[in-house]
C-alpha positions in Angstrom: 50.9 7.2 -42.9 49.5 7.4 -46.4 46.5 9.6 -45.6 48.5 12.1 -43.2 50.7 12.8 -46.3 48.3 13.0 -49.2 46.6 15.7 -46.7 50.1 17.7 -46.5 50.8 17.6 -50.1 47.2 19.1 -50.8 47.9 21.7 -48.4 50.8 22.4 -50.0 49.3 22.4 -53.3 46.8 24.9 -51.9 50.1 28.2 -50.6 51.7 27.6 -53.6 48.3 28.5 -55.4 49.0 32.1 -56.2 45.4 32.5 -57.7 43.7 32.2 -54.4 43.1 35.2 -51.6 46.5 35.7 -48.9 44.0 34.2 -46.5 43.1 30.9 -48.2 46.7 30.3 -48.5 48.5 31.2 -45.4 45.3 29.1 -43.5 46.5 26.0 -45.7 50.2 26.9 -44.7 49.7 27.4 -40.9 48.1 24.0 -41.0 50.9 22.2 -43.4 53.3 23.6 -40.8 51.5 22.6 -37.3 51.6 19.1 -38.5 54.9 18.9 -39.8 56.0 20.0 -35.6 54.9 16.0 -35.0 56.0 14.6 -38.6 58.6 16.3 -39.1 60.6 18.7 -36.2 64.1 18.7 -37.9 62.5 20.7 -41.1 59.2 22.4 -39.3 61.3 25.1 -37.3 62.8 26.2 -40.4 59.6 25.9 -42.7 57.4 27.9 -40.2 60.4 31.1 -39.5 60.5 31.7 -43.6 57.0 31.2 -43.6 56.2 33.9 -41.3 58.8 36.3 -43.3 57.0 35.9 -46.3 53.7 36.8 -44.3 54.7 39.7 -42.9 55.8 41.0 -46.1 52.5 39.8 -48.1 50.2 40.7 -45.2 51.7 42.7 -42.4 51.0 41.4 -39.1 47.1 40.3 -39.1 45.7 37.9 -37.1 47.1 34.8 -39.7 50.7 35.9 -38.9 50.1 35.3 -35.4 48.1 32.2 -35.7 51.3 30.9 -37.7 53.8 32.4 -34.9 51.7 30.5 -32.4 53.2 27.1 -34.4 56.5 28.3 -33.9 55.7 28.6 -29.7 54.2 24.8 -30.3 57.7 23.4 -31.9 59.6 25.4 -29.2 57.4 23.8 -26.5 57.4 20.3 -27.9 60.9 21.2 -28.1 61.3 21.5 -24.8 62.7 25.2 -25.1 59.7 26.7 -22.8 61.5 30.3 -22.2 60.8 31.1 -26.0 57.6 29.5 -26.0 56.4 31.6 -23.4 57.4 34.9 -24.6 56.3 34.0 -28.0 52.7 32.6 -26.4 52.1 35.9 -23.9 52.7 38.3 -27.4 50.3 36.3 -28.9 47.7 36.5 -26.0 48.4 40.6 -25.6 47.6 41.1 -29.5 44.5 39.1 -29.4 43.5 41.2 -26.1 44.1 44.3 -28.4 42.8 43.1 -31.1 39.7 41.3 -29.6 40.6 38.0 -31.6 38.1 36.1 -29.1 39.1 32.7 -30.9 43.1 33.0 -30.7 42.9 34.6 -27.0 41.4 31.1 -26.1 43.9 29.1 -28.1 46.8 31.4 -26.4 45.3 30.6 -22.9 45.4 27.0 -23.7 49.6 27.2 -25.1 50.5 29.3 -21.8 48.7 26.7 -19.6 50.5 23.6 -21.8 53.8 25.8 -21.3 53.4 26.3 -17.7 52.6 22.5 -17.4 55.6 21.3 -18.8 57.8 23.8 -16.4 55.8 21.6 -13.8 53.9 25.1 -12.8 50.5 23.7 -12.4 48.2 26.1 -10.6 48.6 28.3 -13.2 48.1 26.0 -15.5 45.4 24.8 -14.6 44.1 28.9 -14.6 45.0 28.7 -18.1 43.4 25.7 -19.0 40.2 27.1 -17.2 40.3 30.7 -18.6 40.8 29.3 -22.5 37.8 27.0 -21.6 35.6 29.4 -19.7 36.0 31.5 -23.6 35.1 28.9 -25.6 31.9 28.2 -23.6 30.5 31.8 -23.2 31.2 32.4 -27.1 28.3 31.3 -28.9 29.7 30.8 -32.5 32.5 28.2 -30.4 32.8 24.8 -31.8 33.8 21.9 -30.0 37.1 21.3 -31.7 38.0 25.0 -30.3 37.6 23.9 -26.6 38.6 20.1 -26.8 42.5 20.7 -26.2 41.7 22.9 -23.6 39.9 19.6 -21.7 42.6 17.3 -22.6 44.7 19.5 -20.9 43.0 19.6 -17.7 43.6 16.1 -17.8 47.1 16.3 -18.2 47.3 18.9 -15.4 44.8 16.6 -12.4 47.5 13.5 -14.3 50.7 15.4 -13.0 48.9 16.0 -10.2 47.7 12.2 -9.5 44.0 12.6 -9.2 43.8 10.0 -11.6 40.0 9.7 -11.5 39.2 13.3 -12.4 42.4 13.3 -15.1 40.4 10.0 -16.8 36.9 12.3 -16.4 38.8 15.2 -18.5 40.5 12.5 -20.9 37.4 10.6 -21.6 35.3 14.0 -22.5 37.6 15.0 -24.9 38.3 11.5 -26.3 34.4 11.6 -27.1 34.8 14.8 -28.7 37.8 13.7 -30.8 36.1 10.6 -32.1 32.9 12.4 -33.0 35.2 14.8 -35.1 37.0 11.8 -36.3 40.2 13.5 -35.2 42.7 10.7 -35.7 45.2 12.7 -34.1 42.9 13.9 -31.3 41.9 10.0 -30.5 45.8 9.3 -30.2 46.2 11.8 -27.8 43.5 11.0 -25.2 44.2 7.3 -26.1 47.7 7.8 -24.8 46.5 10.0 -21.8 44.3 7.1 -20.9 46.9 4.4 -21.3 49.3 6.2 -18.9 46.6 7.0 -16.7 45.4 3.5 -16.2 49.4 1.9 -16.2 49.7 4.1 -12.8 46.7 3.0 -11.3 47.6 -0.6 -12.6 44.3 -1.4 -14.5 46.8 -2.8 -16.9 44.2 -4.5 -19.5 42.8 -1.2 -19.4 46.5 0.7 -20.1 47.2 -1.9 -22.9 44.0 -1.1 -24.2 44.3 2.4 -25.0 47.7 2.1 -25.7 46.9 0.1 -29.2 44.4 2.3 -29.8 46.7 5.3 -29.4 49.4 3.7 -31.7 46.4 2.7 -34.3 45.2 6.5 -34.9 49.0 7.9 -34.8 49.9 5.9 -37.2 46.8 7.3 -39.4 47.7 11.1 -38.3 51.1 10.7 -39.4 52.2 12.0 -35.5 55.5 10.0 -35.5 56.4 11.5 -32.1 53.5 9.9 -30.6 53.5 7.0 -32.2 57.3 6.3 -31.4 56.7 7.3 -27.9 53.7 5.0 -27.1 55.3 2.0 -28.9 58.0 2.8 -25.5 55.1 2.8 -23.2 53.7 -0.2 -24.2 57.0 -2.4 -24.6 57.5 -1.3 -20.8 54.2 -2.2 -19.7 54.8 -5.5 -21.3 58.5 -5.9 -19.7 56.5 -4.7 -16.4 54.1 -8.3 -16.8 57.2 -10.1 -17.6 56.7 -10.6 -21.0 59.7 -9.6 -22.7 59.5 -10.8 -26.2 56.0 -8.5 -26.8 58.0 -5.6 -24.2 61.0 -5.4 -26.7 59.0 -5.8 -29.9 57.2 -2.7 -28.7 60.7 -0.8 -28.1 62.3 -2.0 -31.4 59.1 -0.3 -33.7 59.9 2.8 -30.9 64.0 2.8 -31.9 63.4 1.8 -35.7 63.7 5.7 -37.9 62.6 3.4 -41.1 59.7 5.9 -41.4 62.4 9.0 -40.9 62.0 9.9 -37.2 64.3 10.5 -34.8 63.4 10.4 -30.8 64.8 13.1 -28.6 67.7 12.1 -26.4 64.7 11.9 -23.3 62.5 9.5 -25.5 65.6 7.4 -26.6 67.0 7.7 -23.3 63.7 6.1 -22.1 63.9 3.3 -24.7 67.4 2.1 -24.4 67.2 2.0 -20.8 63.9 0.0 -20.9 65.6 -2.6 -23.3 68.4 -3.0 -21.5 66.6 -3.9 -18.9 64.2 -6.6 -20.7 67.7 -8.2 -22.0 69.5 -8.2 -18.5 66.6 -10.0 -17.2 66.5 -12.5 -20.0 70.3 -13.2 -18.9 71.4 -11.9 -22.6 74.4 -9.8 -21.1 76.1 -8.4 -23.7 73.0 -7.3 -25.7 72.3 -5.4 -22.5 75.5 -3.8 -22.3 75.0 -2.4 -26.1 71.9 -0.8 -25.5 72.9 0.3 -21.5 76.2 2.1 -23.6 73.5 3.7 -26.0 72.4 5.0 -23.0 75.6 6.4 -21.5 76.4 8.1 -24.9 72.8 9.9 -24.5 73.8 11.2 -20.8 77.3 12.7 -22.1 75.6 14.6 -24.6 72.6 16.0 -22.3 73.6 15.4 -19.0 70.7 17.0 -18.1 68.9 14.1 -18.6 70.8 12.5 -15.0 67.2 12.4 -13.1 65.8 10.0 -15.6 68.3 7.4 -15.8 67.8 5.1 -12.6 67.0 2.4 -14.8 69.9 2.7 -17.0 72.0 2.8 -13.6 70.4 -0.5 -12.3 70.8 -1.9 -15.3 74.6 -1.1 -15.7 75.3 -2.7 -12.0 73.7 -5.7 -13.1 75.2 -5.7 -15.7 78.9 -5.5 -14.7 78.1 -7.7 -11.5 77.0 -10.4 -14.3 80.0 -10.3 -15.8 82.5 -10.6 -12.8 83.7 -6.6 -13.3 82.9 -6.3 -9.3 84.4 -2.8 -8.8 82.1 -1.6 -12.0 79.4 -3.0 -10.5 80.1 -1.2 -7.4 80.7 2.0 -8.9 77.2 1.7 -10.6 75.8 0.5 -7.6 76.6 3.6 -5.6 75.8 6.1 -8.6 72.5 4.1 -8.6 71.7 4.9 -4.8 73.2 8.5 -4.8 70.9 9.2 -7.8 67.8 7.5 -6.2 68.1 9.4 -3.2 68.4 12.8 -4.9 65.5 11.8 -7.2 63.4 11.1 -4.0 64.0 14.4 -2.4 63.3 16.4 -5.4 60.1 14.2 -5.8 59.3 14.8 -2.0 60.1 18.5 -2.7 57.7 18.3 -5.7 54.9 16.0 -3.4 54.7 19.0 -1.3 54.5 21.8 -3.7 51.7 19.7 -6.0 49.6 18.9 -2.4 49.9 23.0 -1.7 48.3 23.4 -5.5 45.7 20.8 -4.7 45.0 22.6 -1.0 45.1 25.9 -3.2 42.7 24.8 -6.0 40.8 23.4 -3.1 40.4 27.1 -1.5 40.3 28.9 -4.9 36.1 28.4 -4.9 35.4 29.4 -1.4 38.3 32.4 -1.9 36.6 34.2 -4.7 33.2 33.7 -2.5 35.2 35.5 0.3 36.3 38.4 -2.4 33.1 38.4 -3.8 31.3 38.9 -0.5 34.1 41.7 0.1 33.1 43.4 -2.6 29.7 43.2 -1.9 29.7 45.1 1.3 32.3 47.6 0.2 29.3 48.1 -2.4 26.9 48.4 0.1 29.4 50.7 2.6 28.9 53.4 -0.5 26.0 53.0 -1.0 25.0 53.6 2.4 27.4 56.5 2.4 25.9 58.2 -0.8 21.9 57.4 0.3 22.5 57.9 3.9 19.6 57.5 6.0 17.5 57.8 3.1 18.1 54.5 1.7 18.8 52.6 5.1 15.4 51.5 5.6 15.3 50.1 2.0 18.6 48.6 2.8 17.5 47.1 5.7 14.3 45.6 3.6 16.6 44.4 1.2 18.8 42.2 3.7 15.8 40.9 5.0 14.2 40.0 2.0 17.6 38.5 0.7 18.3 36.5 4.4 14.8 35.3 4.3 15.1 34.4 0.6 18.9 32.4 1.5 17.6 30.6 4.4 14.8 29.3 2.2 17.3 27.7 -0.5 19.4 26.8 2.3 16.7 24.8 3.9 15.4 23.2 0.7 19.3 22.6 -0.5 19.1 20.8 2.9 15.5 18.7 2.4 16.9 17.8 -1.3 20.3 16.7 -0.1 18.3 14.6 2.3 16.1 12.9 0.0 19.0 12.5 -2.2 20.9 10.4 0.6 17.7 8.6 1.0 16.7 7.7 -2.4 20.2 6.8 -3.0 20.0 4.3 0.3 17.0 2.9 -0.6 18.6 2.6 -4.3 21.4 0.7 -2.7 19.2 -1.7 -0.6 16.7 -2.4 -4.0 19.9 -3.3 -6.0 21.7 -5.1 -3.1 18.2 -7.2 -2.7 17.6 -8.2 -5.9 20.9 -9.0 -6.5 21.0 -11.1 -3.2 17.3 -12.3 -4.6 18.8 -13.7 -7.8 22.0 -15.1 -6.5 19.2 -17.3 -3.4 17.7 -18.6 -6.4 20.3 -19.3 -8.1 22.1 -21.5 -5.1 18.2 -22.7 -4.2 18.1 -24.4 -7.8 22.0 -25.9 -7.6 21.0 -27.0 -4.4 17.3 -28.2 -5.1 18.7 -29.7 -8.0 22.0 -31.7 -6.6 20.2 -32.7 -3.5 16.7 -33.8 -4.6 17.5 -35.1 -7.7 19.6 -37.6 -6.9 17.3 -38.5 -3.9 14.2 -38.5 -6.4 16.2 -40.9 -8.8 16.9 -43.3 -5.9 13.2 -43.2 -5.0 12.3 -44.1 -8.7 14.4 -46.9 -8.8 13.1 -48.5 -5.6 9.6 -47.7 -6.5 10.4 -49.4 -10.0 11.7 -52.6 -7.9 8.7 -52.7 -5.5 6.4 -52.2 -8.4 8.1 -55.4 -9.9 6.6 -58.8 -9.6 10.2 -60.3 -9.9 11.7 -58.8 -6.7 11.5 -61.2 -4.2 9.6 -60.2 -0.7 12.3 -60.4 1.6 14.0 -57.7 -0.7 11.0 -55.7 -0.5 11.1 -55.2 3.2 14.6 -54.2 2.5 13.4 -51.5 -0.2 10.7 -50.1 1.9 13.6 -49.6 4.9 15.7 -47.5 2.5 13.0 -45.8 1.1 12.4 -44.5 4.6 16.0 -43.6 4.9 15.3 -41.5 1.4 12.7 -39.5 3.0 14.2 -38.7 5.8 17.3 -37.5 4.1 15.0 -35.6 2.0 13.1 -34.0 5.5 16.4 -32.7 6.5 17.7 -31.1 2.8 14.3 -29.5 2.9 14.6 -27.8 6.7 18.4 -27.0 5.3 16.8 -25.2 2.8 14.2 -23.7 4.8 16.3 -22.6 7.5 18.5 -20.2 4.4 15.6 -19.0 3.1 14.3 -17.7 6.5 15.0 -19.3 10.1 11.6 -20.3 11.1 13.0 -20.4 15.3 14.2 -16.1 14.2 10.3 -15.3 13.5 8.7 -17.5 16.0 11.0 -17.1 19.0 13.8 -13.7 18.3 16.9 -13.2 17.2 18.7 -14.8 20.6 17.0 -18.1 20.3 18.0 -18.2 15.8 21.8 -17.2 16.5 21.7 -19.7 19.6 20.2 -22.3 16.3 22.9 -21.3 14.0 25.7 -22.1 16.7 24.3 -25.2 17.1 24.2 -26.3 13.5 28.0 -24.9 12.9 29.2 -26.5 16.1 27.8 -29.6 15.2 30.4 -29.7 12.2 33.4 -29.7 14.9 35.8 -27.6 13.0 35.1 -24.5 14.1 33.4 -23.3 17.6 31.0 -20.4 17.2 30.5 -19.0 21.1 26.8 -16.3 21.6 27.3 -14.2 24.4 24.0 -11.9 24.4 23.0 -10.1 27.3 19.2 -8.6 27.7 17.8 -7.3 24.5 14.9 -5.6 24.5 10.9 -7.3 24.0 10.2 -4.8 21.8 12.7 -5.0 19.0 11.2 -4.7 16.1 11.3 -7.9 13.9 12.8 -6.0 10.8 15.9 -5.2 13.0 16.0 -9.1 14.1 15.8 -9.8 10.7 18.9 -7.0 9.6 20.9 -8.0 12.3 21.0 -11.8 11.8 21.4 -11.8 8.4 24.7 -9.6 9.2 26.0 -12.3 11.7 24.8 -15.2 9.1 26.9 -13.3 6.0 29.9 -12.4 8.2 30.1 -15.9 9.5 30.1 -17.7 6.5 33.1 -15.3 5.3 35.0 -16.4 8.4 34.3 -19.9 7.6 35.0 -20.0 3.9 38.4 -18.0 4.0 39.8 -17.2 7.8 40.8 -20.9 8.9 39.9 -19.5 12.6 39.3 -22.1 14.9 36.9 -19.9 17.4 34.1 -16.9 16.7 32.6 -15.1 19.2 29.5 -13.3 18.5 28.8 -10.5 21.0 25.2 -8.5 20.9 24.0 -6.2 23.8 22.1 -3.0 24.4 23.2 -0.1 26.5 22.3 3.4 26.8 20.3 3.5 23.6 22.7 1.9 21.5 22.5 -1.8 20.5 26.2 -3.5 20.2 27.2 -6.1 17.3 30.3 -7.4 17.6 31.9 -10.4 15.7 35.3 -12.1 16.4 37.8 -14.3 15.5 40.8 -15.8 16.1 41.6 -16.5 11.9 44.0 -15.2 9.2 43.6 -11.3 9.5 43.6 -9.5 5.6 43.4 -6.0 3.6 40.4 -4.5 4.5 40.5 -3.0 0.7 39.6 -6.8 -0.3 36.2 -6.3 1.2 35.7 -2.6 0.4 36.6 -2.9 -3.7 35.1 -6.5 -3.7 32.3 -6.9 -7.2 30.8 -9.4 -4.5 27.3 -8.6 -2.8 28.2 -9.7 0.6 30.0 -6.2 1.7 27.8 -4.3 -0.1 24.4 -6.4 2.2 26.3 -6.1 5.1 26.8 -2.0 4.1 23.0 -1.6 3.4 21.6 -3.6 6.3 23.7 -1.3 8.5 22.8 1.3 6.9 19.0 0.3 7.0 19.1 0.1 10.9 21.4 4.0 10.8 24.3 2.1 11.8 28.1 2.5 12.0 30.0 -0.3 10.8 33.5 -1.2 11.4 36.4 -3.6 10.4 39.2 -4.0 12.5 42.0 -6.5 10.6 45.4 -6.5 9.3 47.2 -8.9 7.1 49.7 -11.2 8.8 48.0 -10.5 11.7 45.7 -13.2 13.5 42.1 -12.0 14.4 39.4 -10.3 12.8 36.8 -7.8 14.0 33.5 -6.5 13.0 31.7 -4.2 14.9 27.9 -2.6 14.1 26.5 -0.2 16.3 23.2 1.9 16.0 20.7 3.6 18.1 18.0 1.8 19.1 14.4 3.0 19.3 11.8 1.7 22.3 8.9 1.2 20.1 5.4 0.0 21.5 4.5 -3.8 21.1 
């Protein structure tokens, strides 16, 4: 914290400096007092209110007396007081309207749409958030640090809202941003943003991650609410994994005030409850019951706080059920489920309200078209009004000209979006083939190497013994016999090897007569029964489909065989009215399809392309717990000449 405070007593140094301008010193103030809202809250209320008495005396009510005001709408917000945040925020925003203060208008924007945020108003703030950042990028004299809240906060906002993967977008711009400032505080922020981010999606090593480095650069901006409050974050990620003596390390840097901070009763609530918890688990009762009473004491003094303590409840039923106290236990039990339903109607109530912002932010785009369109032809009504018939046949050439000139970009929006989708295809199938390429060499070598080498060495050695004037005939005959054996074993590793690389009965006789082949050789294992049932494909297929369509069959297969434990697979392939039928069964373990779909595995992803290459549909039809699996390609064919 040493740097954060050698920083505060500068700018201390700097107000008290009665040599330098009003505006040197009340800058160095406003910024003193902004940090002391996260060091200090018990003394900043105070410090910033006599503050902004003495600058209103020494400099009426200029733009630095409301750029200090604007701290005082921070502390109540932090604060949680968001009625005098707001008032104070929107006389800010009207003054720098007035005044034309470009740079404080954005800033106000930004603490409405933080305000609004925390009263759980999103749409709006999300307008905020937009309109402060829409200011900073149309003023040219803008610097990054001006805009980079209002993009963590459009993280925040898409957070709240769970679209996780455009809250991490928002959170990782500004995150860059911050570090390239070297905004210690700014890092923490995003860092924390991240962690939470990540916790929720459950890319724990990822939440854990951000988390440290959250706590690292709090600790260096002196911002003892964050650091506190992460420190509870982490411990209950930790006592999430089940490792408690990490989980309530975490929470006992979060309760210590050795470095003068006290948590709010919602952060303390938070922590108490989360050690209780951890200790109940452990079986360390009575240590559970202190920190669960810590806890009860909180909700008597802000019972406002009710919504939040479902973990304290649990806790406290577990607790008392521990120790024998049956009708405590009870009692806790009930307040428990009461509380858990209310909490999951208000969270329904909430669910429905944030997917009518989604729909709405959704429509917003395509609204303002609509009103700008409106506009447009009330524009044109006039004008057709004022020039009369005059202008109508210019009117008319201008609607032309501007139809003819929309269908054009329309068309070529088209033709690029097309070649997109096809460069990103053929993309696709480059980086699913080489990466298929590398992983067949890979197996070819372990396979070229653990079969022929161990044949090769035998062949030395009898080679060596023939070669030998001390082995005895009769042993040579022997030799020569298992030589021959050597060979032949060596014959067939090499067809096996062969046959992966490329089935020579698929190019010289079509893709009945290789799956027919590939029955044969799994049948021939008797474990598992793979059935064809093909009906008349057409001469003319061309080989590049054969090829597609086998290697489909031949990946699925050998998924069914390594992980399904099914005991039958029927393989069904036909062609009707222009539409050739794939269809691959089993009577195995059914599973997630999202195992498939989110698998870092290249099998999928061929089997994706290679539909994809013959403008196919493909379809999974499984369910876990459930016996039988389904896979199912279909695609049009194409007659092509011979």
């Amino acid at each position: 914290m040493g740097r954060q405070q050698v920083q505060l007593d500068s700018l201390e140094q700097v107000y008290h400096n009665q040599n330098l301008s009003d505006s040197i010193r009340y800058r160095a103030i406003q910024q003193l007092t902004f940090s002391m809202i996260f060091s200090d809250g018990d003394q900043a209320k105070d410090r910033i209110q006599e503050v902004l008495k003495s600058a209103e005396k020494e400099v009426g009510k200029s733009r630095i007396y409301f750029e200090i005001l604007q701290n005082l709408g921070i502390y109540y917000d932090v604060n949680q007081m968001t009625d005098s945040s707001l008032k104070i925020f929107s006389e800010i925003l009207e003054e720098s309207k007035n005044q034309g203060w470009k740079a404080l208008e954005q800033r106000s924007n930004n603490n409405l749409g933080m305000n609004r945020l925390n009263s759980s108003d999103y749409k709006a703030a999300i307008e905020y958030f937009s309109k402060s950042l829409e200011l900073s990028r149309i003023d040219p004299s803008a610097q990054e640090a001006n805009y980079v809240h209002s993009i963590s906060n459009l993280g925040l906002a898409n957070q709240e809202l769970e679209l996780y993967d455009q809250a991490i977008k928002y959170h990782l711009e500004a995150l860059e941003i911050r570090e390239r400032l070297d905004d210690p505080n700014g890092i923490a922020i995003s860092c924390a943003n991240l962690g939470i981010c990540f916790k929720l999606m459950g890319e724990e090593d990822q939440a854990e991650k951000y988390f440290q480095k959250s706590i690292e650069n709090a600790k260096i901006a002196g911002n003892k609410v964050l650091y506190h409050r992460v420190h509870d974050n982490l411990g209950s990620l930790y006592i999430g994994q089940k490792n408690y003596v990490k989980g309530l390390m975490m929470l006992d840097i979060a309760l210590d005030n050795a470095d003068g901070f006290t948590p709010d009763p919602k952060m303390e609530l938070s922590i108490v409850s989360n050690a209780a918890a951890a200790h109940i688990e452990l079986g360390q009762t009575e240590r559970a019951l202190g920190f669960a009473n810590r806890g009860i004491a909180i909700l008597t003094e802000s019972p406002e706080l009710v919504n939040y303590s479902l973990t304290l409840k649990n806790t406290l039923a577990k607790i008392y059920f521990r120790k024998g106290d049956f009708e405590k236990g009870n009692a806790y039990l009930e307040e428990y489920q009461e509380l858990n339903r209310k909490v999951f109607q208000e969270e329904n109530a909430k669910l429905l309200t944030d997917l009518q912002v989604k729909y709405d932010l959704e429509k917003k785009e395509s609204q303002i078209a609509l009103q700008n369109a409106e506009i447009l032809e009330k524009n044109a009504t006039l004008q057709r009004n004022y020039f009369a018939l005059a202008a109508l046949g210019l009117l008319i050439l201008l609607i032309g000209v501007a139809f003819f000139y929309y269908q054009n970009r329309t068309k070529r929006k088209q033709e690029l979006l097309v070649k997109d989708r096809e460069l990103k295809v053929k993309e696709a199938y480059i980086q699913a083939s080489l990466e298929s390429q590398e992983q067949e060499r890979r197996r070819m070598a372990q396979d070229l190497h653990d079969g022929f080498g161990q044949y090769i060495s035998a062949l030395r050695m009898y080679v060596s013994q023939l070669k030998s004037n001390q082995t005895k005939e009769e042993f040579k005959i022997e030799l020569v016999s298992r030589t021959d054996s050597v060979l032949d074993e060596m014959s067939k590793e090499i067809s096996n090897v062969v046959y992966d690389l490329m089935p020579a009965t698929l190019i010289r006789f079509g893709l009945i007569a290789a799956l027919e082949d590939l029955a044969h050789r799994i049948n021939g294992g008797q474990k598992v029964k793979l059935h064809i049932e093909a009906g008349i494909l057409s001469d003319s297929m061309d080989k590049l489909e054969e090829i597609n369509l086998f290697r489909i069959c031949q990946e699925w297969i050998n998924n069914v065989l390594k992980y399904a434990k099914a005991e039958n697979i029927t393989l069904k392939l036909s062609q009707n009215h222009g539409m050739t039928r794939l269809q691959i069964l089993d009577d195995g373990q059914g599973f997630e399809t999202s195992i498939f779909r989110h698998s870092k595995r290249n099998g999928w992803k061929n089997i994706s392309t290679r539909a994809e290459l013959l403008n196919g549909k493909l379809e999974l039809y499984t369910q876990s717990g459930r016996q039988g699996t389904e896979l199912l390609v279909t695609f049009p064919y194409v007659h092509r000449a011979n």
